[in-house]
C-alpha positions in Angstrom: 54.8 -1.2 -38.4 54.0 -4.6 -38.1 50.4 -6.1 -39.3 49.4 -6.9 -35.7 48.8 -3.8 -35.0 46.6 -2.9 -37.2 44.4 -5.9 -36.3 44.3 -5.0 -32.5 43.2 -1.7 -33.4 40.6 -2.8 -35.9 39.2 -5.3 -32.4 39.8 -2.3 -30.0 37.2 -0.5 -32.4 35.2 -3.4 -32.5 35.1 -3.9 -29.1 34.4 0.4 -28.1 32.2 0.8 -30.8 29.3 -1.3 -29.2 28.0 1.5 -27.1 24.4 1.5 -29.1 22.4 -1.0 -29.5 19.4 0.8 -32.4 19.6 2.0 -35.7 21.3 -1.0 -37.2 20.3 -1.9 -40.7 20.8 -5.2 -40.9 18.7 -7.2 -38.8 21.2 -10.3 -38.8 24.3 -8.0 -37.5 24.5 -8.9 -33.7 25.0 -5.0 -31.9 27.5 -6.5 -29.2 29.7 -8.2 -31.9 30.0 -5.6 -34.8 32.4 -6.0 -37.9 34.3 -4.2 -39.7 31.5 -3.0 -41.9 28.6 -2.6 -39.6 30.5 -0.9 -36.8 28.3 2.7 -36.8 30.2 6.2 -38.0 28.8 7.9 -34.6 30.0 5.3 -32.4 33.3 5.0 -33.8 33.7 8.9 -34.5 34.3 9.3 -30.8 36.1 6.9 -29.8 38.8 8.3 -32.4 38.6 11.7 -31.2 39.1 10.6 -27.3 42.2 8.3 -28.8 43.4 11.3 -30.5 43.0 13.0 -27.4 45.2 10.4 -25.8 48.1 10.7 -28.2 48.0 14.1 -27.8 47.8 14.2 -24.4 51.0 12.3 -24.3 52.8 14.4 -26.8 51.5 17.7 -25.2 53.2 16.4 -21.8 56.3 15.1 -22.9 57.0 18.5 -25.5 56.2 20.4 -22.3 59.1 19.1 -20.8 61.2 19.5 -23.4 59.8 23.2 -23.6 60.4 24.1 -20.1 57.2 24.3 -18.6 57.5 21.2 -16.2 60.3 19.0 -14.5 59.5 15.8 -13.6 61.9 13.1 -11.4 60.5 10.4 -13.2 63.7 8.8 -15.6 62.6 9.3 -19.3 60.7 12.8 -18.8 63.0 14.0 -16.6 66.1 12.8 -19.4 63.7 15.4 -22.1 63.7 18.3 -19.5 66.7 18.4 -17.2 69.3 16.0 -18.9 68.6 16.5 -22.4 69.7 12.7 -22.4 67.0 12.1 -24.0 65.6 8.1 -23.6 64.0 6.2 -26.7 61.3 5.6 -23.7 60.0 8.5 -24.5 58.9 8.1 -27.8 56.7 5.3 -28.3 53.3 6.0 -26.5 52.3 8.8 -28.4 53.0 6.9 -31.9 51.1 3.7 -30.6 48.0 5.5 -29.2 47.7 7.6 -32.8 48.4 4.4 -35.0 46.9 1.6 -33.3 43.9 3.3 -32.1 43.4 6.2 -33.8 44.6 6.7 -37.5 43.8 2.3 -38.1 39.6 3.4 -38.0 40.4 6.2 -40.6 39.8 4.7 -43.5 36.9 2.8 -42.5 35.5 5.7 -40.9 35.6 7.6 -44.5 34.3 4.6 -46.7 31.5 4.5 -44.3 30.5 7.5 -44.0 30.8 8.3 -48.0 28.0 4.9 -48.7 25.7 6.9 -46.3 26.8 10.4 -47.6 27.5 11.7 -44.2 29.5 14.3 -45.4 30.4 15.8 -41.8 31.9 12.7 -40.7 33.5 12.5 -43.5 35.2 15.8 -43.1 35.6 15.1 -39.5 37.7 12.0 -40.5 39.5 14.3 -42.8 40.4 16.6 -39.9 41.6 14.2 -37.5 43.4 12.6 -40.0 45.4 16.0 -40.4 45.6 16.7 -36.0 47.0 13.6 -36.2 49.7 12.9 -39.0 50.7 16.6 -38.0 51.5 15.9 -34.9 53.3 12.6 -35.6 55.5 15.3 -38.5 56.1 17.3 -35.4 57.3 15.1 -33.4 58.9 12.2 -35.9 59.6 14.2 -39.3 59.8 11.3 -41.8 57.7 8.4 -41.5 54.8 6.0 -42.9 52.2 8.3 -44.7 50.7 7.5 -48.2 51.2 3.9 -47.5 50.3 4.2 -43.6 47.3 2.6 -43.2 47.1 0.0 -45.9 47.7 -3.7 -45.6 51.4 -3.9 -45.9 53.4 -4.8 -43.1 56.1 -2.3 -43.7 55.6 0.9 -45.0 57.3 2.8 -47.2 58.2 6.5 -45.4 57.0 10.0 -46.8 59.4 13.2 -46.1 58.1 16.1 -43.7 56.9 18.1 -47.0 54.6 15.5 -48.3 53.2 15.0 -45.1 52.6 18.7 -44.3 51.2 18.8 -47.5 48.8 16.1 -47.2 47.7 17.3 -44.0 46.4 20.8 -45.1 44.9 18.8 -48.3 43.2 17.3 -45.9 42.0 20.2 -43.6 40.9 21.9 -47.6 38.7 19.0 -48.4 37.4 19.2 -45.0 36.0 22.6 -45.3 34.4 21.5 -48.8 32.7 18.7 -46.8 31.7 20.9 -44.0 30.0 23.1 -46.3 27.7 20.1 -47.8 24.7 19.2 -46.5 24.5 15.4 -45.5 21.9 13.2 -47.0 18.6 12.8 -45.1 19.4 9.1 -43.9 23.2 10.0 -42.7 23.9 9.4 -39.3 23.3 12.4 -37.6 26.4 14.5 -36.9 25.6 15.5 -33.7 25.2 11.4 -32.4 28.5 11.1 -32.3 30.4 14.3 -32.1 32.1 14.5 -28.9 34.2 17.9 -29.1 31.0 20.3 -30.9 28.1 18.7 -30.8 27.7 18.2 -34.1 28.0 22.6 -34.8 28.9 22.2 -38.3 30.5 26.4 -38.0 32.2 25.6 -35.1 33.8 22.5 -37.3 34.6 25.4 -40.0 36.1 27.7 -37.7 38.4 24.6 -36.4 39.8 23.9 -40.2 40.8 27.3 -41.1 42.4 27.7 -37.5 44.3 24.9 -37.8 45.4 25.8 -41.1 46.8 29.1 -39.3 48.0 27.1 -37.1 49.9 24.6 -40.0 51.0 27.7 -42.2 52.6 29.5 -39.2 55.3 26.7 -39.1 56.5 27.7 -42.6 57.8 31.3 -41.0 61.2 30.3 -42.0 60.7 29.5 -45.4 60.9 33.0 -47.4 59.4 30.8 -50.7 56.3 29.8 -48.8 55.3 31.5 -45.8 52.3 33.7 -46.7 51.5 35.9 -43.9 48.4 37.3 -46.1 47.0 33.7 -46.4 47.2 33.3 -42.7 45.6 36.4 -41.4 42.9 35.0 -43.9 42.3 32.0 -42.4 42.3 33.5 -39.0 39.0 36.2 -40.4 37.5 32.9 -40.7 38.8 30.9 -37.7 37.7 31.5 -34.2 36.5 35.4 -33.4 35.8 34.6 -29.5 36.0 31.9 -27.0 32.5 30.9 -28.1 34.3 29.2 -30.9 36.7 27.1 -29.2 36.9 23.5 -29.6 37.7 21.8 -26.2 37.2 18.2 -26.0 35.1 18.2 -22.6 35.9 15.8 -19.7 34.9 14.5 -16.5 35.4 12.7 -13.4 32.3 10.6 -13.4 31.5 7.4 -10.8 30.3 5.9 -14.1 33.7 6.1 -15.3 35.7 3.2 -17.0 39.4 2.5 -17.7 40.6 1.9 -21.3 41.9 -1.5 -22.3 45.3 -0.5 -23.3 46.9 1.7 -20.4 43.9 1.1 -17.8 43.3 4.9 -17.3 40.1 6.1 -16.9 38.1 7.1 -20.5 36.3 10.4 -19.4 38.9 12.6 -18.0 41.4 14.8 -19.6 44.6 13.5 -21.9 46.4 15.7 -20.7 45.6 15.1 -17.2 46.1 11.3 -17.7 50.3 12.1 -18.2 51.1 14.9 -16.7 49.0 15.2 -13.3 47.9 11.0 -12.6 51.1 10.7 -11.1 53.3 12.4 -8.5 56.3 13.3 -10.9 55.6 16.5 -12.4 56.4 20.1 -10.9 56.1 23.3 -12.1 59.2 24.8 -13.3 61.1 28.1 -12.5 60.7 29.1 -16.4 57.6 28.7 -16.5 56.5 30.2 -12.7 58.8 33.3 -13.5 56.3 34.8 -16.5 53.7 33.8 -14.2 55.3 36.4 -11.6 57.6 38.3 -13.2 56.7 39.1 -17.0 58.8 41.6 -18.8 60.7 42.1 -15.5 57.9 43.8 -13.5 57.1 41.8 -10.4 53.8 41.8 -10.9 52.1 38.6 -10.2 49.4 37.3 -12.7 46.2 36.4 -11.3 46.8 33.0 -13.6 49.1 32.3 -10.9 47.3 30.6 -8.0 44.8 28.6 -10.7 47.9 27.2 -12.4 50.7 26.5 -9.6 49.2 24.2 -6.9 49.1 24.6 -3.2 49.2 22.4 -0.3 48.6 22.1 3.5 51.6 23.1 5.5 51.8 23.7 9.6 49.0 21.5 9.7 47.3 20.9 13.5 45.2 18.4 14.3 42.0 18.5 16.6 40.8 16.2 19.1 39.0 14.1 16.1 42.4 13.6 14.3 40.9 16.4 11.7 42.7 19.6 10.2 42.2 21.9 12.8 44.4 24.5 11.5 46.9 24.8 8.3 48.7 27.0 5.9 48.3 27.1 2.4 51.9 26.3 0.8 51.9 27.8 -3.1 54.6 25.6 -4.8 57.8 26.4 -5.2 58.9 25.9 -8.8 61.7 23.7 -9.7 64.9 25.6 -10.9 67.1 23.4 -13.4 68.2 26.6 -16.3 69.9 28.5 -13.9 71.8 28.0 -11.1 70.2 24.8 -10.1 71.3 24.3 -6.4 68.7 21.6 -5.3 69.6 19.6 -8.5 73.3 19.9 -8.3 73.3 19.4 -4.8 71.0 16.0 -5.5 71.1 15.5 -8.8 68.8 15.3 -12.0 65.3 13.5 -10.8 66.5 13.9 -6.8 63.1 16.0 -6.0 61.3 13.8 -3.2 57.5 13.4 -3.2 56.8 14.7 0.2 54.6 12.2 2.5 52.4 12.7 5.8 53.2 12.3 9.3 49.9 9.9 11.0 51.9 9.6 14.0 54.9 11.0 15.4 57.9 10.5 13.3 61.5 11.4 13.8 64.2 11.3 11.6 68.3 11.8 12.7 69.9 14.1 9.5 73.9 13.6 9.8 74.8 16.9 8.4 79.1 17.1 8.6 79.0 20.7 7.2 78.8 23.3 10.0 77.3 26.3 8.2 74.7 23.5 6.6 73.8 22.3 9.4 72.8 25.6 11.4 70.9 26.5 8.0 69.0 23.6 8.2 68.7 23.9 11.8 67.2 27.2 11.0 64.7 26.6 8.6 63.3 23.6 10.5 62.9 24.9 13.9 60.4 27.4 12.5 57.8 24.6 12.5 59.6 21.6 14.1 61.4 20.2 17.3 65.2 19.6 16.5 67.6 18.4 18.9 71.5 19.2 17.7 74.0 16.4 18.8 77.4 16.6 17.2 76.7 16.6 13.5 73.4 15.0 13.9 70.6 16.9 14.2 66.9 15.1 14.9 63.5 16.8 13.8 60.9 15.4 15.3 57.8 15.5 12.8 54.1 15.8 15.2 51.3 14.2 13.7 49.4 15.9 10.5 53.6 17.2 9.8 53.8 17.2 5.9 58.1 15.8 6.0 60.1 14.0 3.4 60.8 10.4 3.7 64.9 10.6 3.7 68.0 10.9 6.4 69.4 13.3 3.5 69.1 16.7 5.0 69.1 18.1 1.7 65.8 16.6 0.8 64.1 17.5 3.8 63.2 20.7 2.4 61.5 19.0 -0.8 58.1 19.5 0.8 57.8 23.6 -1.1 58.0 21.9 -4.1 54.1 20.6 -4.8 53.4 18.3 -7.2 51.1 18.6 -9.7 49.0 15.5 -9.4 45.3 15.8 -8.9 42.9 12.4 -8.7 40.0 11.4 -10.4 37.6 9.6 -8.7 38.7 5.8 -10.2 42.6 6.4 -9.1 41.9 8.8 -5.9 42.3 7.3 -2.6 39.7 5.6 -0.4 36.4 7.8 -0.4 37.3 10.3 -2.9 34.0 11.0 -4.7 33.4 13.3 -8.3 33.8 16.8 -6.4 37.2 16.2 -5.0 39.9 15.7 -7.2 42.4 17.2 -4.7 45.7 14.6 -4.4 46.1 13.8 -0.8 49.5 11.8 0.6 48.0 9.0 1.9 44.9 7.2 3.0 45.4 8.8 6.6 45.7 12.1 5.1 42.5 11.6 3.2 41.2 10.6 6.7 42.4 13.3 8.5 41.6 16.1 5.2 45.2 16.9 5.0 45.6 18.0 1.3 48.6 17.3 -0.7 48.1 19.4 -3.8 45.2 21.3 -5.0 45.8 21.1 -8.8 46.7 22.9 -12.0 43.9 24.2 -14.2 44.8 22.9 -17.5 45.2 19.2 -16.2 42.5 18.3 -14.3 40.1 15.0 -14.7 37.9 17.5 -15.5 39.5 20.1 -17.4 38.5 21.5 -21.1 41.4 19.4 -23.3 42.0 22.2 -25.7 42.0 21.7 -29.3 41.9 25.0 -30.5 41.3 28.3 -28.9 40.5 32.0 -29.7 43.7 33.2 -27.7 45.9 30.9 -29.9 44.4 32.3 -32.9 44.9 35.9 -31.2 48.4 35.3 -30.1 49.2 33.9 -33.9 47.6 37.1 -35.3 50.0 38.9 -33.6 53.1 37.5 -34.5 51.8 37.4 -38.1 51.4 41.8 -37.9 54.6 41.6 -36.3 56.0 39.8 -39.2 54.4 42.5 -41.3 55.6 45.6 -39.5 52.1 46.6 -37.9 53.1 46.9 -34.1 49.7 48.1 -33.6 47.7 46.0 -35.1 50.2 43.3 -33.4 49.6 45.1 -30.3 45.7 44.8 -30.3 45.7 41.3 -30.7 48.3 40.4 -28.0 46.7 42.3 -25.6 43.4 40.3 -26.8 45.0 37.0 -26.9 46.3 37.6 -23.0 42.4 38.4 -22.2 40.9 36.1 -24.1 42.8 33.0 -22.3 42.0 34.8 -18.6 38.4 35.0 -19.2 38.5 31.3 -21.1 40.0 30.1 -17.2 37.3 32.6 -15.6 34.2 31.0 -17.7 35.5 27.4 -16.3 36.7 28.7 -12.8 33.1 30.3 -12.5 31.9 27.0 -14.1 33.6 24.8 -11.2 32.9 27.2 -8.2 28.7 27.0 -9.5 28.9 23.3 -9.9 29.8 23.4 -6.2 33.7 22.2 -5.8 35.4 23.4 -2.4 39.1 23.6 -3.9 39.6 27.3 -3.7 41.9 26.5 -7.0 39.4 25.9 -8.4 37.3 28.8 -8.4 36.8 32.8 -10.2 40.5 34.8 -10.2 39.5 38.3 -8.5 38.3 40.7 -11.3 40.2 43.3 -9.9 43.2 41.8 -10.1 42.6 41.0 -13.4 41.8 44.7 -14.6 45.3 45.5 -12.6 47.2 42.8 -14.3 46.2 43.9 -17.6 46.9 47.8 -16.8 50.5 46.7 -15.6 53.7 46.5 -16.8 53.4 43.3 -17.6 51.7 43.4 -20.3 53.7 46.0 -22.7 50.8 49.1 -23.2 52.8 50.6 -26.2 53.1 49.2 -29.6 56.1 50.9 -30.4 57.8 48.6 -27.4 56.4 45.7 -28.2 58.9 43.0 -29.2 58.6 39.3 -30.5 59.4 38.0 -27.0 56.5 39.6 -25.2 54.1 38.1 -27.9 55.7 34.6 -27.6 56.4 34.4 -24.0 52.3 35.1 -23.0 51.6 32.5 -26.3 53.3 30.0 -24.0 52.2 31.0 -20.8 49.0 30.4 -22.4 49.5 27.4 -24.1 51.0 25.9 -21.4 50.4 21.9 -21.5 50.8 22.2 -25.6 53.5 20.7 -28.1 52.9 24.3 -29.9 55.2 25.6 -27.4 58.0 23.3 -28.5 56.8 24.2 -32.0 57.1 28.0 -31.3 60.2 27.3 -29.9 62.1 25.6 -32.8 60.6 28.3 -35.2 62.3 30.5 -33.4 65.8 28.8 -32.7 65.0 28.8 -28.9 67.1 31.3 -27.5 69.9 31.5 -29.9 68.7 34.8 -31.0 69.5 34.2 -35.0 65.9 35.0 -36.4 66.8 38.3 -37.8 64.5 40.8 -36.6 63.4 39.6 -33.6 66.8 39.1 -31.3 66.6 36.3 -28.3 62.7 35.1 -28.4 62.8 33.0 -24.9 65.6 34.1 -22.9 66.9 32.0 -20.4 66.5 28.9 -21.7 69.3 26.6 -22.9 71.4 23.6 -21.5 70.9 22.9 -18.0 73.5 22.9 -15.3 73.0 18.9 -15.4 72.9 18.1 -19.6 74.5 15.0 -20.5 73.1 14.9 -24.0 76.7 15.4 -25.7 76.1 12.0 -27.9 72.6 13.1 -28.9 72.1 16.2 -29.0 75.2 17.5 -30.8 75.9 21.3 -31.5 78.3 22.9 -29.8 76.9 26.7 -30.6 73.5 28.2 -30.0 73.4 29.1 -34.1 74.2 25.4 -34.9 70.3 23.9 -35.2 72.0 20.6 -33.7 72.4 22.3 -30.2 69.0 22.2 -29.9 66.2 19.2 -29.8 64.5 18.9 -32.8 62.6 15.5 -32.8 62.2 12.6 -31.3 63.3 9.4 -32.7 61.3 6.6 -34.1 59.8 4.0 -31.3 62.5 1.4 -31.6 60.4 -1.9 -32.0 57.9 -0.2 -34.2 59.8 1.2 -36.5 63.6 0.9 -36.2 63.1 -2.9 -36.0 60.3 -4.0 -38.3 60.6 -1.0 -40.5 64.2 0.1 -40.3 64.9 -0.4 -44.0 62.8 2.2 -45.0 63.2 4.3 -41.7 67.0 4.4 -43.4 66.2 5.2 -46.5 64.2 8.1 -45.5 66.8 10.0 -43.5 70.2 8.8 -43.4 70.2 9.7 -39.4 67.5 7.4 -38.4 69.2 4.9 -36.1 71.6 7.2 -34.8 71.4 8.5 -31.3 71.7 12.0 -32.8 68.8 11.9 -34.9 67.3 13.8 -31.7 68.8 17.0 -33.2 68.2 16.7 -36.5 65.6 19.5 -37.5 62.1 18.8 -39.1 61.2 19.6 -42.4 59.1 22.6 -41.4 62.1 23.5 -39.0 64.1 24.3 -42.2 64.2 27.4 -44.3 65.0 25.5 -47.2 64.3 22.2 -49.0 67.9 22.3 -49.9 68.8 22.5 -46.1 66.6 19.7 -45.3 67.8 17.5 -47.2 71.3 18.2 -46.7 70.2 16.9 -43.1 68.4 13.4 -44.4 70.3 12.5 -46.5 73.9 12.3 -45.2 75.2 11.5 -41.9 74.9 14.5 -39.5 78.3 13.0 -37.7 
């Protein structure tokens, strides 16, 4: 890393920190210019943990798409989801966020907090310190760690074990810290605690969680996984959703955008990269356990508060207002099976749909006869065509939701919703703090012609989880599964799959009280929610239970979470090699469109290199002004394959690991 960037995170800090403008000890110390030394623990303390929230936001998306749960047309997170080609684009955001404004206040942070013995920000420090360099292991392996944020301009490069191990030293002094009282004249905790409010048990319960959390990466190492040692941190990690930490957001007219990627400061991470912009769709993985788990056709109540909805047969009244309309639930975006739209186009070919103001026709030249009267089918059900030879016009009436494209085979683009919701800074014209709904254009706005309604977990305003109760649940169980104790794996899967419905019912309730008009946006039917839980489904018998049917409601669950591409290399995606457990998440594998033969390099599902394992290191960051050590830490570093060489935690030996890092995969 180079040196600048630890100075333009130590003036970003300056710069955010001088939200308060009292309790400064020294008289002489301007308030709107503070230093290195006077900046105060509670101002900075949040402004790391909405950073951190940042990089994770961005890691949460872009692992989502490598997991399955989204498609996206856009180049580089389309390339981790559809292509597998996957784009050194991809891999420097979340890095830069963490480093340069993040993990540079560490240190400070501490030393601070240590002169006034504020013990809880101390151990705060310690925690996000561990969030942080854990994720960066997920995602990078091997990279700067002891020497990370000290002065030198190129740091020397830890392997995966010393930074695991580090990270749960630092989660264990934590909980010592936490269990401290701070000295009278600390700041208090609770001035600048953005996630609990300062609830020191809450804080408790989020170190041993995240320690089950840590320790249930180790399940393929025989020598150290400890299944004993992680039920025991669960008895003390979350016991309901009372316990959660959620970093709370909002979409607030006294919002402001951050100075290095202009988006607004309150709202959701994970809304700020997966739903700002009109990329992202749900995907047919991902919608299928939402409508057909464990094969039964039963549709979850989840459904309709996850996969978005827009306007469709829309008719305008005499004001130019929705008079009448159709609610359109997206269709999700196939690209593991068959893939027809995407062959047919190809990989990011899904159009963002667009709204007819005035009367719009568009002349398809469709040579194919059986296409043709298909399409010619499908569109006269809501629109005028007029067949002439191999061209066929549909003529699109005002308030007509249409696709902007003489390619009849995009035409039909408009079932697949995206996922985009606005907050009130990056909305159109008019949009105020209760409607976050995405609409196509200003017209639309105009005329109340909504383009998508939403996804739950990536709203401005949605809860950014940092650890839940139905993680900790659906952990539990795969821990008694490990173990041989269906039913005690049973109890706590079926409590996990309630405990993450009535976490969306408390905020769905939450929204609908607070006065929002997005029907998304508001309670699931109780009923449906008893019949869900009494269906097939969910499996009722422990002695049927499998692996899969704990893991596939973990990631339903999870959704917009790197755990899910955690949970998936643990398992060896769908290669069906963990004994014991058979294929974990069928379905997925290569897509009908990879072209990742020069990165991602197995050619069996067995061989760990079939799979992606990592990401590699942000090119100018690292491979340029670091690559000497980069090299010397794993042999693979500046190769295009290093995409599929596994993690240290990935491996079920040290032995293995190193085989990987220290010699040329190719």
């Amino acid at each position: 890393m180079k040196k600048i960037q630890y100075i333009l995170a130590f003036c970003c800090v300056l710069l955010l920190s001088a939200t308060s403008c009292t309790d400064w000890l020294d008289v002489n110390t301007d308030p709107d210019q503070p230093n290195n030394q006077s900046a105060l623990i509670s101002n900075r303390l949040p402004w790391v943990q909405k950073f951190y929230m940042y990089s994770a936001g961005i890691a949460n998306m872009r692992t989502s798409m490598q997991a399955g749960v989204y498609y996206s047309n856009a180049g580089n997170n389309n390339h981790l989801a559809v292509t597998w080609d996957c784009q050194d684009g991809s891999t420097t955001s979340a890095y830069q966020t963490w480093f340069v404004e993040a993990a540079a206040n560490l240190n400070d942070m501490y030393s601070a907090a240590e002169k006034e013995g504020a013990y809880h920000y101390m151990a705060a420090t310690n925690v996000l310190h561990a969030l942080g360099f854990m994720e960066m292991l997920d995602l990078y392996g091997e990279m700067p760690y002891t020497e990370a944020l000290g002065a030198s301009p190129g740091p020397a490069y830890d392997d995966g074990k010393t930074i695991f191990n580090g990270c749960i030293a630092k989660l264990d002094a934590a909980i010592e810290l936490f269990q401290k009282d701070q000295e009278p004249t600390a700041s208090k905790f609770s001035s600048g605690d953005l996630w609990n409010n300062g609830n020191v048990s809450k804080w408790l319960k989020l170190c041993y969680g995240l320690k089950a959390r840590y320790l249930l990466k180790l399940s393929k190492k025989q020598d150290l996984f400890d299944s004993d040692a992680i039920l025991d941190c669960l008895s003390k990690a979350p016991q309901s959703n009372d316990d959660n930490t959620f970093a709370r957001s909002y979409n607030s007219a006294s919002d402001v955008t951050d100075y290095l990627y202009a988006d607004p400061v309150m709202t959701n991470g994970n809304w700020a990269n997966t739903a700002y912009g009109s990329n992202q769709r749900i995907s047919k993985y991902y919608y299928d356990l939402l409508t057909n788990m464990r094969g039964s056709g039963v549709t979850d109540p989840r459904m309709t508060k996850i996969v978005p909805a827009s306007m469709s047969n829309i008719k305008l009244n005499t004001s130019n207002k929705v008079g009448s309309f159709e609610w359109l639930r997206s269709e999700p975006v196939d690209f593991y099976g068959e893939a027809k739209r995407l062959v047919a186009g190809d990989a990011t070919s899904i159009q963002i749909a667009t709204y007819a103001d005035v009367e719009k026709k568009i002349t398809y030249d469709i040579s194919n006869d059986d296409d043709r009267a298909t399409f010619v089918a499908e569109m006269s059900k809501i629109h005028t065509c007029k067949v002439d030879g191999q061209n066929v016009t549909v003529t699109y009436q005002p308030g007509s939701v249409y696709v902007e494209s003489t390619n009849y085979k995009y035409a039909g683009d408009t079932v697949y919703v995206n996922l985009r919701s606005n907050s009130v800074l990056t909305g159109n014209a008019d949009v105020g703090e209760m409607d976050m709904n995405w609409y196509f254009t200003t017209t639309a706005k105009a005329h109340g012609a909504v383009g998508s309604t939403g996804s739950f977990q990536i709203r401005p305003n949605s809860d950014q989880e940092i650890l839940t109760y139905h993680e900790m649940c659906f952990i539990k169980a795969e821990v008694y599964m490990r173990k041989g104790n269906s039913g005690s794996a049973l109890a706590a899967y079926k409590e996990g799959i309630k405990a993450h419905i009535d976490m969306m019912q408390a905020k769905l309730t939450e929204w609908k009280s607070a006065g929002y008009d997005n029907p998304d946006m508001w309670p699931m039917d109780e009923s449906q929610i008893t019949e869900y839980l009494a269906s097939d489904a969910v499996c009722q018998d422990a002695g049927s239970l499998t692996m899969s049917d704990i893991m596939l409601q973990k990631y339903l669950a999870m959704g917009c979470s790197i755990e899910n591409w955690n949970d998936m290399r643990r398992f060896n995606y769908s290669a069906g090699n963990i004994p014991g457990f058979g294929i974990v998440y069928p379905g997925y594998d290569r897509t009908p469109l990879f072209k990742g033969a020069a990165k991602i390099i197995g050619s069996s599902k067995t061989d760990p290199t079939y799979w992606m394992r990592r990401w590699r290191l942000p090119g100018t960051l690292e491979l340029q002004y670091n690559s000497t050590n980069a090299k010397q830490a794993n042999a693979n570093a500046l190769e295009l394959y290093i995409w599929c060489c596994p993690v240290w935690w990935d491996c079920a030996t040290d032995d293995e690991y190193y085989s990987y890092i220290q010699s040329k995969l190719q």
